[in-house]
C-alpha positions as CSV (number, residue, x, y, z in Angstrom):
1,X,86.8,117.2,78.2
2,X,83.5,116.2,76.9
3,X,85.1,112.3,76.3
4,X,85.9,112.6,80.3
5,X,82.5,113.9,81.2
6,X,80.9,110.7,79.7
7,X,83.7,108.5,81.9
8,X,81.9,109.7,84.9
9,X,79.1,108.6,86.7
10,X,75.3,110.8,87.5
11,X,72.3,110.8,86.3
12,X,72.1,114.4,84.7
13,X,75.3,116.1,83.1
14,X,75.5,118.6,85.3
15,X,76.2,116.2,88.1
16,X,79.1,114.2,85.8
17,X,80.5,117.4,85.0
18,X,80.6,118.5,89.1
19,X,82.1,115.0,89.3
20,X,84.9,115.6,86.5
21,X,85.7,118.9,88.2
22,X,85.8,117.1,91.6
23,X,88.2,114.8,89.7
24,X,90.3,117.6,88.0
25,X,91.3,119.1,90.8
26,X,92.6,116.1,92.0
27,X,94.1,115.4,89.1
28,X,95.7,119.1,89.7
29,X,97.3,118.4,93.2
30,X,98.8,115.1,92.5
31,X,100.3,117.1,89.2
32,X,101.5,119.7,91.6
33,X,102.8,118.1,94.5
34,X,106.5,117.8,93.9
35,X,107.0,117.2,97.5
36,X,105.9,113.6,97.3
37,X,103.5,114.1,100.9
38,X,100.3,113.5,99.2
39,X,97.9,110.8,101.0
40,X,94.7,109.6,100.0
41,X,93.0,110.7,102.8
42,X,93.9,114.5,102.1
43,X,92.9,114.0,98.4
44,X,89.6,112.5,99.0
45,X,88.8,115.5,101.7
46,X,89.7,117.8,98.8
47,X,87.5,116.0,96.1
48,X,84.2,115.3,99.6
49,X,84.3,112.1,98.7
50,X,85.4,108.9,100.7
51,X,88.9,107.0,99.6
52,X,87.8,104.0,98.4
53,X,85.1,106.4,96.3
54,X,87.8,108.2,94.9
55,X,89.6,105.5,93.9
56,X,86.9,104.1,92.1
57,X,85.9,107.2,90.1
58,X,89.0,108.3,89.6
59,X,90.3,105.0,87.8
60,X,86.9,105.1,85.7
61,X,87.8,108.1,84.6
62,X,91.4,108.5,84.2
63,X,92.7,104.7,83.9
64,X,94.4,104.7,87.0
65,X,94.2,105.2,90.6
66,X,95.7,108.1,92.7
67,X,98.1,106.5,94.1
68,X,99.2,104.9,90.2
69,X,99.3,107.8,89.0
70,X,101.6,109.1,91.9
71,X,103.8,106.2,91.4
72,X,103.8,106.9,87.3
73,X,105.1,110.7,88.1
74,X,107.7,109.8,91.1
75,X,109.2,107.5,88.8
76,X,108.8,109.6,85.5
77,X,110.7,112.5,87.7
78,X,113.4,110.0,88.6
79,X,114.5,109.1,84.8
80,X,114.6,112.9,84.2
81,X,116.8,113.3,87.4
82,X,119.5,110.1,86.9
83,X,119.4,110.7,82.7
84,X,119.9,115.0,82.7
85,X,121.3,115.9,86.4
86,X,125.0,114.7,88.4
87,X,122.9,114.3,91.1
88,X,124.0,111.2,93.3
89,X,121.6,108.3,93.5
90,X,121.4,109.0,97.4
91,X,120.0,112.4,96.8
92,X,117.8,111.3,94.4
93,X,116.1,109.3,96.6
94,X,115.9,112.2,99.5
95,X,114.5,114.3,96.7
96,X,111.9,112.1,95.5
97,X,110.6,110.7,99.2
98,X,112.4,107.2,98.9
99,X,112.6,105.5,102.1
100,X,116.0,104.0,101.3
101,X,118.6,104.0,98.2
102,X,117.9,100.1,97.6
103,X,113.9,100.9,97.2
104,X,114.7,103.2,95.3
105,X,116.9,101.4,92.7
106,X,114.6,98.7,93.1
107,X,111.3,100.6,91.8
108,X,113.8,102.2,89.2
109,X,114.9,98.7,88.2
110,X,111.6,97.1,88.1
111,X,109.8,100.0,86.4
112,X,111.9,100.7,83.8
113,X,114.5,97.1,83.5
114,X,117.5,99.1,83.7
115,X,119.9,100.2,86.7
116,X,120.7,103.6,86.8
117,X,124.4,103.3,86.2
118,X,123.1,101.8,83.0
119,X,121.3,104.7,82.1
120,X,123.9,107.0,82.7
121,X,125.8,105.1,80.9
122,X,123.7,105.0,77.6
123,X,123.9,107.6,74.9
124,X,121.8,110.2,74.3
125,X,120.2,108.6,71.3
126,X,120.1,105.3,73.2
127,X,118.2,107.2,75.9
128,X,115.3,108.7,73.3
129,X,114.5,105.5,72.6
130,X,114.5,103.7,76.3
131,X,110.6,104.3,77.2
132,X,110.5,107.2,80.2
133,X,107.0,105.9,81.2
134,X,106.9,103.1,84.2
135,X,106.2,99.8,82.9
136,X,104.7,98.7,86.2
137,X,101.7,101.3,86.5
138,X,100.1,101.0,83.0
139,X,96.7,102.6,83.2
140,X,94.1,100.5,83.1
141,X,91.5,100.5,80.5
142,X,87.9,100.4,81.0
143,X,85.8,98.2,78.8
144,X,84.9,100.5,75.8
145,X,86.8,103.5,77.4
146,X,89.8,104.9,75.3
147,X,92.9,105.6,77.2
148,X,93.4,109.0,78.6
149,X,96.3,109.8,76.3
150,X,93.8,109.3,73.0
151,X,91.9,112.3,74.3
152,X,94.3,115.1,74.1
């Protein structure tokens, strides 16, 4: 924690480390919210800061934005839905807050450069190797930051 501390921004450590906790439990409800209904708005009440604040700090800190980082899950629980469940594509999409099947196939698409028939379709051994993280919502790095990932 002490490499995420320094990420943030105050002029004593005990205001960076109120920040990171701020940040944390953030962090926490976007990890938690399976039901997809998060806004920023509600996040950035539960964090007292503004949105556009939030989404500042919280890319300085973590690499990516809120809403990033939302994307990065929704998609990451999609791969685990088509690759291990029967589900139908259809319900997929319900499940994960989709507006329609086609947006859906077309974030999976884009993210990942594979349909989902063509992942289902794979091998097991063909699907350990396929990358499970989005391509599209790479954190970004801060100059002279490490990525989130190097710090666990």
């Amino acid at each position: 924690l002490q490499l995420l501390v320094e990420r943030c921004n105050g002029r004593t450590l005990q205001r960076r480390v109120l920040t990171l906790q701020r940040l944390l439990r953030v962090h926490q409800l976007i990890e938690r919210g399976n039901d997809g209904h998060l806004n920023l708005a509600q996040l950035a009440q539960r964090a007292n800061y503004s949105p556009w604040h939030l989404i500042r700090m919280y890319r300085d800190v973590f690499g990516e934005t809120p809403s990033e980082h939302i994307a990065r899950l929704r998609l990451s629980r999609a791969w685990s839905l088509v690759c291990d469940s029967g589900l139908p594509v259809c319900e997929i999409t319900e499940k994960l807050g989709f507006e329609s099947e086609s947006a859906f196939c077309r974030a999976f698409k884009t993210a990942y450069g594979l349909t989902t028939t063509q992942v289902r379709r794979m091998p097991a051994s063909g699907l350990r190797q396929a990358s499970p993280r989005p391509s599209h919502v790479r954190p970004r790095a801060r100059i002279g930051a490490r990525p989130l990932s190097a710090l666990r």
